[in-house]
N, C-alpha and C positions, 0 to 999 in steps of 0.2 A: 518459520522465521528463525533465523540464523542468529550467532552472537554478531553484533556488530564494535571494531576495534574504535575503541575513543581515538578523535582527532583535536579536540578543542580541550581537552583535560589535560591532556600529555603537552602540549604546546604553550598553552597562557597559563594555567591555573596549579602549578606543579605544586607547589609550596602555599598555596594559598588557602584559607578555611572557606567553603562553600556555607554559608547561611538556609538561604532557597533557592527554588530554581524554579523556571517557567517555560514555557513555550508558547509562540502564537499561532492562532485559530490556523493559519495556513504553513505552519509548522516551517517556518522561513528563517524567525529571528528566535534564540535561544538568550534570556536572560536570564544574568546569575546575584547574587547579591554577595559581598566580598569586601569583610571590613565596614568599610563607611561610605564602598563605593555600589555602583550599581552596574554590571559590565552587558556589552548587547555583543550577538556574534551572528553572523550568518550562520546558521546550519549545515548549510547545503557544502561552504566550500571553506570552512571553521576561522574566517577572515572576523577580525575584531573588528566594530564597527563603532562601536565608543564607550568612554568610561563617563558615566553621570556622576559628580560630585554636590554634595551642598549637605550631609547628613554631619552631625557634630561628635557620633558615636555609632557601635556598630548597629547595621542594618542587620532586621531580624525576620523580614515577610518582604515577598514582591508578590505581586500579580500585573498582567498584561489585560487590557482589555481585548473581548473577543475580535475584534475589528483592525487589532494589532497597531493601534493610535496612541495609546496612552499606555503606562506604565504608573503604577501605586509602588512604593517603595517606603518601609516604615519600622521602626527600632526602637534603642536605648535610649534615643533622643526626646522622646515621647511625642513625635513628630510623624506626618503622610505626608510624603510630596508627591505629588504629581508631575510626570514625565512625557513631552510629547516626543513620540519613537521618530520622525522624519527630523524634526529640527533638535533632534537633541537638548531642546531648552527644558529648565523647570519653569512647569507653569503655575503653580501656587504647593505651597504648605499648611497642612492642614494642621492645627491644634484645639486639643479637648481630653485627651487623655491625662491623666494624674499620674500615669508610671509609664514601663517599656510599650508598644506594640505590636504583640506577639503573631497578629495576625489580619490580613486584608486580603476582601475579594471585589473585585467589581462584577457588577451586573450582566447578564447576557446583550442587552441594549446600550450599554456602558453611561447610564443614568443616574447612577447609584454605587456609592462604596460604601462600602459595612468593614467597621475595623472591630478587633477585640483586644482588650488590654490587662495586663496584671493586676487593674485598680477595679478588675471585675466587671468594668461596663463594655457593650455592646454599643457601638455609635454607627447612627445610619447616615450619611453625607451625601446630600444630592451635587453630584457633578452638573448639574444645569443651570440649579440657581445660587452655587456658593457658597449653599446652608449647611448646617447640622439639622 
């Protein structure tokens, strides 16, 4: 396996601070987190495919769900929002954290988001029924 030459770093995100970065299960859409925004790109042909806004500060974690549906995005806002990848809408924000954060994954069946925060807790959020 070869180096392969960046097409989507050199073209959208020159000057820009990359937070994290994702890819989905089918290695199709590449998201990045940038600021307060949340960017999605095709892969394949380094085409921008859209900027997700609604954070009030910078984003500091994303994850994709395995199924490549939903998008977690979460920061300094002390905030998760949730992202549907086809319509580009938010589809809820999550709060419970007392400080930034720092980190979210969702589930292999996409069930379940587990965030971690600077206020030291661990919060497990069921995607099904809207709970903590």
């Amino acid at each position: 396996m070869g180096f392969v030459q960046p097409r989507i770093a050199a073209n959208h995100l020159k000057t820009t601070q990359i937070s994290d970065i994702a890819i989905s299960e089918d290695s199709n859409i590449l998201v990045a987190s940038v600021d307060k925004t949340v960017k999605l790109w095709d892969i394949n042909s380094g085409e921008e495919l859209a900027i997700l806004e609604s954070h009030s500060a910078p984003i500091l974690t994303i994850a994709i769900s395995s199924d490549g549906k939903t998008i977690a995005s979460a920061g300094s806002d002390k905030t998760i929002k949730l992202w549907d990848v086809e319509s580009r809408q938010l589809l809820r924000t999550l709060s419970g954290h007392d400080g930034w954060v720092w980190s979210v994954a969702i589930s292999p069946d996409g069930n379940t988001l587990v965030s971690g925060g600077e206020d030291g807790t661990i919060r497990i959020w069921s995607l099904v029924s809207q709970s903590q």
